[in-house]
C-alpha positions as MATLAB code, in Angstrom:
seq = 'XXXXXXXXXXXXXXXXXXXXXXXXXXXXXXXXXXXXXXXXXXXXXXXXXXXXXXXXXXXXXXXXXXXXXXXXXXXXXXXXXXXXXXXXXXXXXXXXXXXXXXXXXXXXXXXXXXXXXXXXXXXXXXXXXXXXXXXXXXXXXXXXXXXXXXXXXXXXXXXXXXXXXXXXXXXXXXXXXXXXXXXXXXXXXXXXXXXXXXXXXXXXXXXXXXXXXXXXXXXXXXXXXXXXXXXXXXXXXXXXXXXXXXXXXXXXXXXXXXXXXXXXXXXXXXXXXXXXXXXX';
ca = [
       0.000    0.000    0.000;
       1.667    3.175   -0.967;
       1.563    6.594    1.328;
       2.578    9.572   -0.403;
       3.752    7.681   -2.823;
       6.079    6.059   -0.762;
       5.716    2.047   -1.060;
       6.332    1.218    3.085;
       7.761   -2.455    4.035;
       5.186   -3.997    6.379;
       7.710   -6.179    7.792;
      10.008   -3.619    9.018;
      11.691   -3.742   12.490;
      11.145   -8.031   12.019;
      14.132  -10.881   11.436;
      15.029  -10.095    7.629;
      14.155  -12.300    4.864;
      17.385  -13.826    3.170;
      17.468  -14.150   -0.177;
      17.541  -17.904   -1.665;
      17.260  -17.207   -5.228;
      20.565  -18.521   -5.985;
      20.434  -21.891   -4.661;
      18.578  -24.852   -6.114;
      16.888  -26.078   -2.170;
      15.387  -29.196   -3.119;
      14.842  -29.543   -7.048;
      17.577  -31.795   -8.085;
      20.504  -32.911   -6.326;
      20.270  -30.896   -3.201;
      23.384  -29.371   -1.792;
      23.843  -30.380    1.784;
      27.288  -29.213    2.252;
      25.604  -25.972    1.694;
      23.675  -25.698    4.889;
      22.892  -21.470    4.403;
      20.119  -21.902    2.258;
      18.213  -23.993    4.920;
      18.158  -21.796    7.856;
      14.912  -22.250    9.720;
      12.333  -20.721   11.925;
      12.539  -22.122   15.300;
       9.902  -22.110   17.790;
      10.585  -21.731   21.565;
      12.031  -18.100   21.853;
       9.470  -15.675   23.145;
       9.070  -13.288   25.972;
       6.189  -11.691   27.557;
       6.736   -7.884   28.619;
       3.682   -6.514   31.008;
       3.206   -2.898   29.687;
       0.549   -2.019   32.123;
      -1.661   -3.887   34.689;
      -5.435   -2.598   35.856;
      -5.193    0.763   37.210;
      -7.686   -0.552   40.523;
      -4.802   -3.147   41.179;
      -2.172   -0.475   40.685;
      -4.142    1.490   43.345;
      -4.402   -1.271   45.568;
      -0.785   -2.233   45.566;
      -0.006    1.381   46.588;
      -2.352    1.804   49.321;
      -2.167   -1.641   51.366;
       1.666   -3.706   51.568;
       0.578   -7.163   51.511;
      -1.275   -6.709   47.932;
       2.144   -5.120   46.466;
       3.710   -8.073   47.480;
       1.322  -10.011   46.044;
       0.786   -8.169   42.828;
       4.571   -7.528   41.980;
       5.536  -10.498   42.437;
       2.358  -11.804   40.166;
       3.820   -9.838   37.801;
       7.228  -10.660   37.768;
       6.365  -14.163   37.643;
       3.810  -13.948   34.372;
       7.276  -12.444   32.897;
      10.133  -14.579   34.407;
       8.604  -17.619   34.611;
       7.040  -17.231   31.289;
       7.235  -20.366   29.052;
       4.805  -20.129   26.176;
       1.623  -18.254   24.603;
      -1.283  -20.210   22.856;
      -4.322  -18.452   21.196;
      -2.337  -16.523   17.972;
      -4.825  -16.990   15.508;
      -4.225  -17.584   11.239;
      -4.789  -14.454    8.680;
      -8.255  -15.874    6.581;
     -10.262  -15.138    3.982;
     -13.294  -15.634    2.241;
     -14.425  -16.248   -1.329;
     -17.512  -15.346   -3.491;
     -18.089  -17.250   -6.701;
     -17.672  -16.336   -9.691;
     -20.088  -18.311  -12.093;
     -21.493  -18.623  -15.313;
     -24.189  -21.155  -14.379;
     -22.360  -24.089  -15.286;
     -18.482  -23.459  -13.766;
     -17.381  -21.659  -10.994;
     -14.474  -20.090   -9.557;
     -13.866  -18.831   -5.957;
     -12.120  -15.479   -5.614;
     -11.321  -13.761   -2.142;
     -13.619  -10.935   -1.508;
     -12.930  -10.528    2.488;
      -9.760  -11.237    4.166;
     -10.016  -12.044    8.120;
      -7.750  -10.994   10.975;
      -8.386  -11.908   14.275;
      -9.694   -9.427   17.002;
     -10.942  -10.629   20.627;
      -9.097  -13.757   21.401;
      -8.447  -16.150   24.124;
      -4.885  -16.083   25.006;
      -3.235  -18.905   27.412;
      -0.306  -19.502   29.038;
       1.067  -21.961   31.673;
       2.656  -21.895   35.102;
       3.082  -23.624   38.348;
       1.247  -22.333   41.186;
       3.432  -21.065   44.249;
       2.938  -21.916   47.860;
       0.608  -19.548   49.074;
      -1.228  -19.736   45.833;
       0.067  -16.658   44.535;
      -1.658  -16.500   41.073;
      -4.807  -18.168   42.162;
      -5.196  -15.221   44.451;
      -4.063  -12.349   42.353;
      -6.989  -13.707   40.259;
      -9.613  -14.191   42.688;
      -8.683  -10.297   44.061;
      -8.794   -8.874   40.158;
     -12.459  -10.732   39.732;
     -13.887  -10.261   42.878;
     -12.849   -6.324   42.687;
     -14.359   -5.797   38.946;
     -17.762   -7.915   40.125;
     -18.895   -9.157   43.424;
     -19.859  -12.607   42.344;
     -23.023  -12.578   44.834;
     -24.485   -9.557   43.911;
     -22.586   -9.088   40.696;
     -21.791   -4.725   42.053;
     -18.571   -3.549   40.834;
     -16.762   -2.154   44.118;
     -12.936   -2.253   43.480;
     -12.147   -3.663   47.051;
     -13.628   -0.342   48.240;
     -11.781    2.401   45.704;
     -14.800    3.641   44.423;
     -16.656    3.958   47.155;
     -13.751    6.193   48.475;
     -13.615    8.100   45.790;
     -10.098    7.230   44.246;
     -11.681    5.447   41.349;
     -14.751    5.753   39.310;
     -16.112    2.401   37.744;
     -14.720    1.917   33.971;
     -13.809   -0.572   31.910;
     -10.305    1.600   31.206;
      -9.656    0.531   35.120;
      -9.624   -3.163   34.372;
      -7.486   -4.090   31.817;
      -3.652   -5.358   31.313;
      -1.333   -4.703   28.445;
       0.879   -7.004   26.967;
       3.508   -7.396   24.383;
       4.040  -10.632   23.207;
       7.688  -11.265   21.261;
       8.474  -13.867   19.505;
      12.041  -13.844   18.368;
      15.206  -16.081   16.314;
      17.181  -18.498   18.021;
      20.143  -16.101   18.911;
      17.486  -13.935   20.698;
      18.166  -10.691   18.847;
      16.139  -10.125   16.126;
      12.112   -9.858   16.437;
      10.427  -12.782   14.375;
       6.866  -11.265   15.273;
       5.934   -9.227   18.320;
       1.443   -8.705   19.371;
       0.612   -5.638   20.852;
      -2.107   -7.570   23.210;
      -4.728   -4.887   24.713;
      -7.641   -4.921   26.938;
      -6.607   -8.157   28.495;
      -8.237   -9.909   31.597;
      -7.625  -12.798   33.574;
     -10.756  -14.729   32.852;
     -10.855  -17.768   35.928;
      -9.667  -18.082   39.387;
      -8.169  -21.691   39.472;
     -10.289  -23.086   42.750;
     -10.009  -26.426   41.462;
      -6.338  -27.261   42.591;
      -7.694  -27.367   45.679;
      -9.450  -30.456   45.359;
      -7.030  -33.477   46.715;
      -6.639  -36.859   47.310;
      -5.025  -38.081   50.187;
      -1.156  -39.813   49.502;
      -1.428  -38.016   46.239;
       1.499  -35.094   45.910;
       1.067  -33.096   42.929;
       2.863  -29.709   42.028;
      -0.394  -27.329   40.108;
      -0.104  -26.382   36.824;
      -2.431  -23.928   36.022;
      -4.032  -22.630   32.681;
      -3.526  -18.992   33.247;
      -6.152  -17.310   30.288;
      -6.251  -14.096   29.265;
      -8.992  -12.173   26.832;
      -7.191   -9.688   24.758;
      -6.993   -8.127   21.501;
      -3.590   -8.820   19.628;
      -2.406   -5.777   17.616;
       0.174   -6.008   15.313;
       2.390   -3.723   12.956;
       5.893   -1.662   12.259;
       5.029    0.399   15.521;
       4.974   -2.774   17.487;
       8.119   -4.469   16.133;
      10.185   -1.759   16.709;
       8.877   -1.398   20.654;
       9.576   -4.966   21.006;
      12.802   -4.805   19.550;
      13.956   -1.891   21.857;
      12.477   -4.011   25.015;
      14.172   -7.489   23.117;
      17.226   -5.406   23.280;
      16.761   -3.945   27.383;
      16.242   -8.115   28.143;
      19.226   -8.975   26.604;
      21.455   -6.770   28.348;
      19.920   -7.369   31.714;
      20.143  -11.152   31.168;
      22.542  -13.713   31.583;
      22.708  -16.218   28.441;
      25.817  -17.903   28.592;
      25.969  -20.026   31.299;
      30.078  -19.603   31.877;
      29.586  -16.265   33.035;
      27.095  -17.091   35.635;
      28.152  -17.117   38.664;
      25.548  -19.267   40.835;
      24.306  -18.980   44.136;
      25.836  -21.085   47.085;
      29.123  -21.240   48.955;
      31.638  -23.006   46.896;
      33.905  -22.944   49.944;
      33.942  -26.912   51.404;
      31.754  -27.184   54.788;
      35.091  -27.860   56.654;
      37.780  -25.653   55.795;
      40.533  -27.139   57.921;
      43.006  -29.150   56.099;
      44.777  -32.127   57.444;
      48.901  -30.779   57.685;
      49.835  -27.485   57.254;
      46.437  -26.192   56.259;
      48.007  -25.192   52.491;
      47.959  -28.859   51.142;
      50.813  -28.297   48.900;
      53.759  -29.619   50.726;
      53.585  -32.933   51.144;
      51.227  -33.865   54.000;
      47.516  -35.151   53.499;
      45.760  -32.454   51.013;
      42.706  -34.530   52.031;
      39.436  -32.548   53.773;
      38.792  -33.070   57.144;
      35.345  -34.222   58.226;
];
């Protein structure tokens, strides 16, 4: 589509396309010393970025210290413990027929791209049922479930908050990226989200049965997606890199790496002679 008569690249700030024009991929005798011409999109690298989380829960977390606690870390987790997104849906169309009574061909007359969608992801539970609650708090606060009034845990009826829909609603961005983890592959701008269940079921038990909870954590959202996007999520692809350790040399892990005993049979050095061995 051309602006001003400039002809934009829809695919800008994305992993670029390389050109394979010049090799002969699988008619004839393929070339497999040649391995360039069959690099491959993998799946399994994506991050989820919170942008924003429901103003009422923002407000909570600043007025009472035990619902910071358990909202940051809520948050944190959906981010660091992140492992996967289901619900991207496929670009459709639709056809109309084009007949002359006796033949027919279809021809695309509408082409499809998906709005409200149901958006899931999947994580362990933590002791003291961490996302189970954060849930619970964000549905209980946008509807009583007994008498179905919207009361925001009592911020509207102090006046900090007036009842909206703009109140109740996350923002995601959903990045989906190569296997080196620096280019963007496809990044979902994911509005108006909410948490849609409160998990009461793990909960049930059976006795001698010892489980860890994995939970279905779903989200309704609408997934937005163009050059605007990819180049946010390839600033924030960038900030996660530097901030993160991927190389597992450089890590240095938690834990004394000193032995439990320090005293050395001999002279203490172990070097000259006597039993190097540790004590204990």
């Amino acid at each position: 589509m051309a602006s001003n008569g400039e002809i934009k690249y829809i695919f800008d700030g994305t992993t670029e396309t390389k050109d394979l024009t010049s090799y002969a991929l699988f008619r004839g005798v393929t070339d497999w010393a040649d391995l360039t011409q069959f690099n491959q999109f993998e799946t399994g690298y994506s991050f989820l970025v919170v942008l924003s989380i429901p103003k009422f829960m923002k407000l909570l977390s600043e007025k009472n210290e035990k619902y910071r606690n358990l909202i940051e870390t809520y948050v944190h987790v959906l981010e660091y413990e992140f492992r996967g997104l289901e619900g991207i849906d496929n670009m459709t169309s639709d056809p109309n027929e084009l007949t002359n009574g006796i033949k027919t061909l279809n021809v695309i007359t509408k082409v499809n791209s998906q709005s409200n969608g149901q958006f899931t992801m999947r994580y362990y539970e933590k002791a003291g049922s961490l996302i189970t609650k954060f849930h619970e708090l964000f549905l209980r606060g946008i509807k009583d479930p007994t008498t179905q009034v919207k009361h925001y845990h009592g911020l509207i009826e102090s006046g900090d908050l007036e009842p909206s829909f703009a109140n109740e609603v996350f923002s995601f961005l959903y990045i989906v990226t190569d296997n080196s983890l620096r280019n963007v592959e496809k990044a979902f701008y994911i509005v108006g989200a909410q948490p849609t269940n409160a998990d009461f079921n793990i909960y049930n038990s059976t006795k001698g049965t010892i489980e860890f909870q994995e939970l279905s954590v779903e989200f309704n959202g609408f997934p937005i997606q163009n050059t605007q996007v990819n180049k946010r999520a390839q600033e924030l692809l960038d900030w996660i890199r530097k901030g993160t350790i991927w190389n597992e040399s450089e890590f240095t892990y938690s834990g004394d790496l000193m032995p439990y005993s320090k005293t050395l049979v001999g002279n203490g050095t172990g070097n000259s002679g006597g039993d190097s061995t540790f004590s204990g």
